[in-house]
KEKOL-489093 format. One record per residue (C-alpha): residue in one letter; x, y, z. Coordinates in steps of 0.25 Angstrom, whole numbers, plus 5000, padded with zeros to 4 digits. Example, Ala and Ser with C-alpha at 12.3 -4.5 7.8 and 13.67 -1.06 7.14 Angstrom:
2
A504949825031 S505549965029 
% end
This chain:
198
X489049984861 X487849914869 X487149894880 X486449764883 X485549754896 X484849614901 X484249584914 X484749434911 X486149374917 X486249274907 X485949374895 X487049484899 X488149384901 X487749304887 X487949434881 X489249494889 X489749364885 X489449384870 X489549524868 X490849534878 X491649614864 X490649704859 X490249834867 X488949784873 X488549804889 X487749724893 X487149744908 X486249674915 X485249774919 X483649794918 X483349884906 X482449994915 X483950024923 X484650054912 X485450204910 X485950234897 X486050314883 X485950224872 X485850244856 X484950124853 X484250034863 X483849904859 X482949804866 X482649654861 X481649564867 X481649624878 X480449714880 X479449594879 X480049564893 X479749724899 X478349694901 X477249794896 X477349874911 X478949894907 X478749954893 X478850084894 X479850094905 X480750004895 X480350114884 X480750204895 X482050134899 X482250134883 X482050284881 X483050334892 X484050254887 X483850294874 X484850414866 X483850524862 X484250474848 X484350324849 X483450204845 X482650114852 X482349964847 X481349884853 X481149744850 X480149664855 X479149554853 X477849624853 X476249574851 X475149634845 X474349654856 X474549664871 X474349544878 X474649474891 X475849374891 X475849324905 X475149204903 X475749174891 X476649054888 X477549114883 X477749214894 X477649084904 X478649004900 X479649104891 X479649244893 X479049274908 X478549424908 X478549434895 X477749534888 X477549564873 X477049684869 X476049764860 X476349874852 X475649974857 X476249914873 X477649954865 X477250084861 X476450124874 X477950094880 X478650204870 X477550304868 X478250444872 X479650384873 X480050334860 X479650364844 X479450204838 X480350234826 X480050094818 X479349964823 X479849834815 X479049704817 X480049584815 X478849494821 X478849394809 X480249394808 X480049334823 X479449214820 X480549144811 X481549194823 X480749114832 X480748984823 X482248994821 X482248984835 X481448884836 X482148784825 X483448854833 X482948794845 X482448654841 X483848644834 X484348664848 X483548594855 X484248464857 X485648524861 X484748614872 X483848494876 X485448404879 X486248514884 X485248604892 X484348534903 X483448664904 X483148644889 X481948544892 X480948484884 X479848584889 X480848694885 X480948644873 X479248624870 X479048784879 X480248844870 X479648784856 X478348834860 X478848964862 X479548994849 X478448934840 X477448994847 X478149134846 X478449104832 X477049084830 X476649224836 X477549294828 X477049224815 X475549244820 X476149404821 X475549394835 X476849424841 X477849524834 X479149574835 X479749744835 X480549814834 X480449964837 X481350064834 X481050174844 X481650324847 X481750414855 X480550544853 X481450654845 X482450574840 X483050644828 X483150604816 X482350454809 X482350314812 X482750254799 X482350104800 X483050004796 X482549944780 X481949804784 X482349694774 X481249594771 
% end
């Protein structure tokens, strides 16, 4: 059983639609009004769009609604050094307010509330992700450009631009990708982590 939460219209009906025979809730509904005990709490790409002044209420947010035995992954894009993204392309013309953060901004967040069980760094998987969507993309491109008017040219050269230039990044290892796995303080028992084939 599941709960899903999204601030996005579009995203909870996509997934009621698609997930209408499994046990999954999905509510539309800001993370930081949530109420409820659960065994695991996931979150994907989505903490790179808190904002550094929301980390540790998110943290917080996690925590309460967190079993005093349960597990808590994070995964996220993060870099290797605080910087300022505001006047980034990127943030401009694809992720408005975005935000991607430094490891010790992540632990800052969690310090006194939860105990970083493992730390995985998928980051150079993350580059040929992004090429595939690229070729993906570019495959697809002609069907977008006839059937789709908002699919213009310009999308085409800003969206292109994006995913080799992320692609870039994460080769470059500037840009990484984690995946904490984090606890509860006084959990019983060991996180046994998963073996990791190469």
């Amino acid at each position: 059983e599941c709960v899903g939460l999204t601030v996005s219209k579009e995203q909870a009906a996509y997934a009621r639609r698609h997930l209408e025979e499994l046990p999954v809730e999905i509510l539309l509904q800001d993370y930081r009004e949530h109420q409820g005990q659960f065994d695991r709490i996931v979150s994907i790409g989505m903490f790179e769009h808190v904002g550094p002044r929301n980390y540790r209420t998110f943290m917080k947010v996690a925590r309460r609604n967190l079993k005093p035995e349960g597990l808590f992954l994070l995964h996220t894009i993060g870099c290797n050094k605080p910087y300022l993204a505001a006047r980034s392309w990127i943030n401009r013309n694809i992720f408005p307010n975005g935000h991607i953060p430094a490891p010790r901004q992540v632990g800052k967040a969690m310090e006194g509330l939860f105990v970083a069980e493992d730390l995985h760094n998928f980051g150079p998987d993350y580059d040929r992700t992004l090429m595939a969507w690229y070729h993906n993309f570019r495959f697809a491109w002609p069907v977008l450009r006839n059937t789709r008017p908002q699919y213009t040219d310009r999308f085409y050269r800003m969206w292109t631009y994006y995913l080799l230039s992320c692609a870039a990044a994460f080769r470059a290892r500037d840009l990484q990708l984690w995946q904490w796995v984090l606890s509860i303080p006084g959990r019983r028992g060991t996180y046994n982590r998963p073996a990791l084939t190469p």
